[in-house]
C-alpha positions in Angstrom: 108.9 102.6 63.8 107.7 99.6 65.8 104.1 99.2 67.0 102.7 98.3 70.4 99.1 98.6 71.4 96.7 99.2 75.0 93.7 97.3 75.3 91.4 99.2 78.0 87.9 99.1 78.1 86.9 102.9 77.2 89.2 105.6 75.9 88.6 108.9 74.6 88.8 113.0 75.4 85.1 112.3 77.5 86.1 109.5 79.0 87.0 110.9 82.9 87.6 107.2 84.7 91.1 106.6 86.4 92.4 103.8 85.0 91.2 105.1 81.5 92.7 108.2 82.0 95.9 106.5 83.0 96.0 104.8 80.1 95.2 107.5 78.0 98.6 109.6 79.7 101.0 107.1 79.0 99.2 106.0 75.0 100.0 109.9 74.4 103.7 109.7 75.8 104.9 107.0 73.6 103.9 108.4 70.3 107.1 109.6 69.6 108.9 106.4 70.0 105.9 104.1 68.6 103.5 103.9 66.6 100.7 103.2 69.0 97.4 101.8 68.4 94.7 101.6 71.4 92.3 99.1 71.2 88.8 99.5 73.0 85.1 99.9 73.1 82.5 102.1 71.6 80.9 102.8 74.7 81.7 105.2 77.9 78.6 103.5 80.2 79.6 101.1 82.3 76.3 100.5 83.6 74.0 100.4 80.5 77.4 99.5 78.2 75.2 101.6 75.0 77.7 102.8 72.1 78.7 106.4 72.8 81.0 106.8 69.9 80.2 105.9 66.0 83.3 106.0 64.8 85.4 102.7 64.8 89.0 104.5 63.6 89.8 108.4 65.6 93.6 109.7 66.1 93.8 111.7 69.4 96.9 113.6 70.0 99.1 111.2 68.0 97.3 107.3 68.8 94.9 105.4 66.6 91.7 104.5 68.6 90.6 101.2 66.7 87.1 101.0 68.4 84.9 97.2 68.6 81.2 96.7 69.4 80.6 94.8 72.3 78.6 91.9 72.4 74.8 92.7 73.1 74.5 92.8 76.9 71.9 91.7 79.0 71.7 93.0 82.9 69.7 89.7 84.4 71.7 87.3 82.1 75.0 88.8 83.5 73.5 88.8 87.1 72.7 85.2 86.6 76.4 84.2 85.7 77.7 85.7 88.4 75.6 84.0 90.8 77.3 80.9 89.8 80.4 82.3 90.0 80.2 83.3 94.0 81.2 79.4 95.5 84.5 79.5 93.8 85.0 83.1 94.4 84.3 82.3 98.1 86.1 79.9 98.7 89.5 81.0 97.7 88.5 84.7 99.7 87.8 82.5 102.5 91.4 81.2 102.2 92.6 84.7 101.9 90.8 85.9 105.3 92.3 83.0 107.1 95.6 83.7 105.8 96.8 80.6 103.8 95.6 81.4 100.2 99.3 82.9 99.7 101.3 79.6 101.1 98.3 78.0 99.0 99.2 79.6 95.4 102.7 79.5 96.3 102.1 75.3 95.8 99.8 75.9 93.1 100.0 78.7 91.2 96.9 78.3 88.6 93.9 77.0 89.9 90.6 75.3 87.9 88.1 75.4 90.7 84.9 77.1 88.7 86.8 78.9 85.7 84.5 77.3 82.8 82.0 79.6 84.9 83.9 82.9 85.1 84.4 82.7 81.8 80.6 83.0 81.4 80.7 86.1 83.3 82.9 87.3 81.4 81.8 86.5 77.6 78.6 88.5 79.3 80.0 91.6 80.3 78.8 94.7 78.5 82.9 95.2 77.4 83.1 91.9 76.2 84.0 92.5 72.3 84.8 89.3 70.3 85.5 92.0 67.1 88.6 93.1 69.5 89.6 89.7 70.2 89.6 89.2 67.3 91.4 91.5 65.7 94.6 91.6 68.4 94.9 88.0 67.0 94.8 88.3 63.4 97.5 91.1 64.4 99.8 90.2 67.4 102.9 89.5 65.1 102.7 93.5 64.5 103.1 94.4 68.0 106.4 94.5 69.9 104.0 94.5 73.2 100.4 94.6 74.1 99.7 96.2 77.4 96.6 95.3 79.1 94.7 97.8 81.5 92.8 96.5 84.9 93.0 93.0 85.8 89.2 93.2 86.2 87.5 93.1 82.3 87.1 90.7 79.4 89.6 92.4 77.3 92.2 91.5 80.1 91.3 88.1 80.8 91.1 87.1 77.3 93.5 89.8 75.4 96.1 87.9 78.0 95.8 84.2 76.0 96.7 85.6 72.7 100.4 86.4 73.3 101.5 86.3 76.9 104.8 86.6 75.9 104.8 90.2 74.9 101.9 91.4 77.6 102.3 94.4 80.1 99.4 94.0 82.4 98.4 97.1 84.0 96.5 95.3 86.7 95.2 98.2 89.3 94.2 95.5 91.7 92.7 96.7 94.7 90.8 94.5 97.5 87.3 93.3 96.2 85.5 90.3 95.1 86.3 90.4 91.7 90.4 89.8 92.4 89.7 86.0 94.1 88.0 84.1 91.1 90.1 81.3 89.6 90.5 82.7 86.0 92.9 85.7 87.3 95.4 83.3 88.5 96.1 82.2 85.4 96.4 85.9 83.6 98.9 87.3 86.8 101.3 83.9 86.5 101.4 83.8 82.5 102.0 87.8 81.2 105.5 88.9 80.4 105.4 91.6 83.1 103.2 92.8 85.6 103.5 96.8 86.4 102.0 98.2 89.5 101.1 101.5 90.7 102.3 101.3 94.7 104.2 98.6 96.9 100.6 98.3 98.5 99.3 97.1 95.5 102.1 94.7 94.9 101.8 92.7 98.3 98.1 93.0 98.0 98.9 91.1 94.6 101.1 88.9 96.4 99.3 87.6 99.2 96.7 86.8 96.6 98.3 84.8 94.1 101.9 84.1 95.5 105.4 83.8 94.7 105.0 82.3 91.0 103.1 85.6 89.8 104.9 86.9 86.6 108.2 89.4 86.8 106.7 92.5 88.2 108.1 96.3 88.9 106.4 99.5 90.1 105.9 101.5 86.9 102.9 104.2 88.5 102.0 107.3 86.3 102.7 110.7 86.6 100.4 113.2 86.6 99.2 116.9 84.1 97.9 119.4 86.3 99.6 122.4 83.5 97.4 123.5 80.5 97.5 126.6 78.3 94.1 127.8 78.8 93.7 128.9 82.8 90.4 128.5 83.5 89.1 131.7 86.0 87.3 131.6 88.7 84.8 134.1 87.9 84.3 131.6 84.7 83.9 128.7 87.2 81.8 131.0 89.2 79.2 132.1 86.5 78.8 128.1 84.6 78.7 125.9 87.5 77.7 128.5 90.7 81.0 128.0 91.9 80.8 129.0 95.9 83.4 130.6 97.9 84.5 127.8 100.1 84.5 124.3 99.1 85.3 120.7 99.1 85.5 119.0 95.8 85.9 115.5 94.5 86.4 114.7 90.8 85.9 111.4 89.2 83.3 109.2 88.6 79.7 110.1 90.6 78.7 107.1 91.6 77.3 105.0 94.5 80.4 103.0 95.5 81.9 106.5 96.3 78.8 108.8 97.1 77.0 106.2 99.4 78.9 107.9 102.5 80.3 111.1 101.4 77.2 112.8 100.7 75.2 112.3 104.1 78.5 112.6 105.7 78.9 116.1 104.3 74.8 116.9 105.1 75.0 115.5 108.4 78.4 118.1 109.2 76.6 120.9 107.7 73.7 120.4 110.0 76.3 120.1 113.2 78.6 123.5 111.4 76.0 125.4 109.5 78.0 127.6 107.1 78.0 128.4 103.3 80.4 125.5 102.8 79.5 123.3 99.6 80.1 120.1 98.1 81.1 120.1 94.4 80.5 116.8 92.9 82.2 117.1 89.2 82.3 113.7 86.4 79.4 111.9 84.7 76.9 110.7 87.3 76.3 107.5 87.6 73.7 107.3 90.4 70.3 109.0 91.0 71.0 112.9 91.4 70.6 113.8 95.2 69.3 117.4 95.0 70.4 119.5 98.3 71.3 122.9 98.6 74.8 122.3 100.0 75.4 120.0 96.7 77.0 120.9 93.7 77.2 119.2 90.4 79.3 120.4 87.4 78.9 117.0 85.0 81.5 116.1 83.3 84.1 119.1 82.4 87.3 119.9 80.8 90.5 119.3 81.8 91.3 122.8 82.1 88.0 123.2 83.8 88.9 120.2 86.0 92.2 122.0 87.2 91.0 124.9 88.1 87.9 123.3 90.3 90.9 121.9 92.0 93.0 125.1 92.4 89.9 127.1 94.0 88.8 124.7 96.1 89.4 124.6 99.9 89.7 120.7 100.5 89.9 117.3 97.9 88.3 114.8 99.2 88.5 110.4 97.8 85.9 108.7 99.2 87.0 105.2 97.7 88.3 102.6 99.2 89.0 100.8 96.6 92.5 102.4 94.7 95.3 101.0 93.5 97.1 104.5 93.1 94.2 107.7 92.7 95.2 109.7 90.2 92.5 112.4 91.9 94.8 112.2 94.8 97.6 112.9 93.1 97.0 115.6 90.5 95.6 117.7 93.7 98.5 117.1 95.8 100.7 118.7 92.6 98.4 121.5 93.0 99.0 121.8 97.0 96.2 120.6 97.6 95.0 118.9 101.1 93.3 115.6 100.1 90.9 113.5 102.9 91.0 110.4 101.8 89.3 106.8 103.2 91.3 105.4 105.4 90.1 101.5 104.3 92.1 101.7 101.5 95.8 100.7 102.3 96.9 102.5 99.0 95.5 105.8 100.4 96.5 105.7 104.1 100.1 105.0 102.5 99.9 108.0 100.5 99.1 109.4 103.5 102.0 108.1 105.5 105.0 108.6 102.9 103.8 112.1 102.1 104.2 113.2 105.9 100.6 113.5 106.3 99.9 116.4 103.7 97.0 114.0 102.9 95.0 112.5 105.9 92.7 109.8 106.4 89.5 109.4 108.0 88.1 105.9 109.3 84.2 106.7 110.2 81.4 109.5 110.2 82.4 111.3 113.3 86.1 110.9 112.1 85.2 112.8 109.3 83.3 115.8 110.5 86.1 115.9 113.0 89.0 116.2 110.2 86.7 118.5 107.7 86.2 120.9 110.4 90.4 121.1 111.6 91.0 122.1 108.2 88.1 124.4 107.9 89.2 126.1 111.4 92.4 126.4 110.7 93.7 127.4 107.4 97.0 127.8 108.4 97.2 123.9 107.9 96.4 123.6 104.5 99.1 126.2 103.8 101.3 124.4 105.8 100.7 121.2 103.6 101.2 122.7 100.1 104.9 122.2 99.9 105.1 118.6 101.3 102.0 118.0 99.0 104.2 119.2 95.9 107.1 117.3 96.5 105.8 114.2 97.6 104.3 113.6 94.1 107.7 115.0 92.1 109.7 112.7 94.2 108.0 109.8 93.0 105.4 110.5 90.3 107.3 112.6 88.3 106.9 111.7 84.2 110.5 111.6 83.4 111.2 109.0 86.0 107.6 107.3 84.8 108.5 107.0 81.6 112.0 106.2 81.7 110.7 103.0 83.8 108.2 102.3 81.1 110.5 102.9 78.0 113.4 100.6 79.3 110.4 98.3 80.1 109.1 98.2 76.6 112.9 98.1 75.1 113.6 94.4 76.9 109.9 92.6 75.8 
């Protein structure tokens, strides 16, 4: 049986991040057609980056998990490197903003300007593993492909020089800094293949690094909302203090997503007092905000996970950074009525393609407003249900995933 492998920064059963997860769907789906081998980290902190696991070999529902030890991380000297970093990244997000850094890469596609720097950054990261490095090396003649997950990490950036001839990059780009230093230009115009999750993210791509980025498809990921254990809602009820009505995000708790949502959500319950709660369920990542009208599980099963979903009244994404939301997704295959942020393109499209069985909000008022229809009028969310659960077979269901992703593999 032939090999391939997935580099990604953190992978495991408590490991509850998107792009991880991702990963983790697709590793599990190939096992009966490869032998797969994941290749990642010992840690599931992305902020302190301290080994989690002890273990450096694990097989999880038919993959080998080959896990490295990073490279001793220091916060200030990190900080420091990217400080150096910010005139190149400027400049070529200036270029962007004005418009011309497309018909720019289109003339040259891989550009210098600061890389030795970026590089720093990058051999300073808290994933930065020369062990992995390393090994995928010593063992890239066993591998028909190596697939790379977000554009973003050392792993990527590096794991993309060793055999660019037989890489998948699983870029999840989204609009932020990070995507505009000169190092990535070289990684999106030398891989094998680039799969995205949405057209949004392709022309995002695009208008970043031009015409000469590698051969590219939209590959996306399908989504398990069906377990055999069902989770009750009298369990739910009597372990996390479940209430009646609420609105629930999953994911990460952190302060990228939580830095609006949260006094967004006390400032409506002050304007609509009711016994509506927020239910805030992942690891936390951010100080704990302790309010009445806030809920945190931690971090939970899937089965758990699903049924938080099925009992609640509204989903809610705060980011506006996606390149596809999983969250988003796996709630909408439940019937779910998502809110998402409407600066993200990738979730206003949702939005949009789905006939508005998700909807967007732009600002504060925007939100209350929105929370409140739904709230007022459940009739709405009933009405969304079926257009929910058949925007996401349509076009995220696994046999047309993986049929993309298997004739993918079959010509590398």
């Amino acid at each position: 049986m032939e090999k391939i492998c997935f580099l990604v920064c953190q992978y495991g059963k408590e490991v509850n991040g998107g792009a991880e997860y991702h990963c983790r769907m697709l590793a599990e789906r190939l096992v009966d057609d490869y032998e797969v081998d994941v290749l990642t980290s010992k840690t599931i902190n992305y902020s302190t980056f301290e080994p989690y696991y002890t273990n450096e070999k694990e097989s999880l529902n038919g993959v080998n998990i080959l896990r490295f030890d990073c490279e001793p991380y220091n916060a200030d000297v990190h900080q420091n490197w990217r400080k150096k970093t910010k005139f190149s990244r400027k400049i070529r997000r200036n270029l962007y903003r004005l418009g011309i850094l497309e018909t720019l890469s289109n003339i040259i596609p891989k550009w210098d300007l600061g890389i030795e720097n970026e590089e720093k950054l990058l051999q300073t990261h808290g994933f930065y593993s020369v062990k992995l490095l390393k090994y995928l090396e010593e063992h890239k003649d066993d591998y028909k492909a190596i697939i790379l997950f977000s554009y973003v990490y050392p792993h990527t950036v590096f794991g993309a020089r060793i055999a660019p001839h037989k890489t998948l990059l699983i870029p999840t780009v989204h609009n932020e800094g990070d995507v505009f230093r000169s190092v990535h230009t070289h990684v999106f115009t030398s891989v094998k293949h680039i799969g995205f999750n949405t057209e949004e993210e392709k022309h995002l791509t695009q208008r970043i690094f031009g015409k000469n980025i590698s051969p590219n498809s939209i590959l996306a990921v399908g989504v398990e909302t069906e377990f055999e254990t069902e989770i009750s809602k009298d369990f739910l009820e009597e372990k996390f203090q479940i209430p009646d009505k609420y609105i629930h995000y999953f994911g990460r708790v952190c302060g990228s997503k939580m830095d609006k949502l949260i006094p967004w959500f006390i400032s409506y319950k002050k304007k609509h007092p009711s016994n509506l709660k927020l239910v805030l369920t992942g690891r936390l990542f951010q100080e704990r905000i302790e309010h009445p009208d806030i809920v945190f599980t931690g971090f939970v099963t899937d089965e758990e996970k699903i049924s938080l979903i099925k009992n609640a009244t509204l989903i809610v994404n705060p980011s506006k950074n996606e390149s596809l939301s999983l969250l988003l997704l796996e709630a909408m295959n439940l019937g779910k009525t998502v809110l998402v942020n409407g600066k993200s393109d990738v979730l206003v499209g949702h939005a949009k393609k789905s006939g508005h069985a998700t909807e967007a909000y732009f600002n504060e008022n925007d939100f209350h407003q929105k929370v409140h229809k739904y709230f007022s009028n459940p009739d709405l969310l009933e009405k969304n249900k079926s257009k929910a659960k058949e925007y996401v077979q349509n076009h995220y269901s696994w046999p047309l995933i993986m049929e993309r992703l298997k004739n993918l593999l079959k010509s590398m």
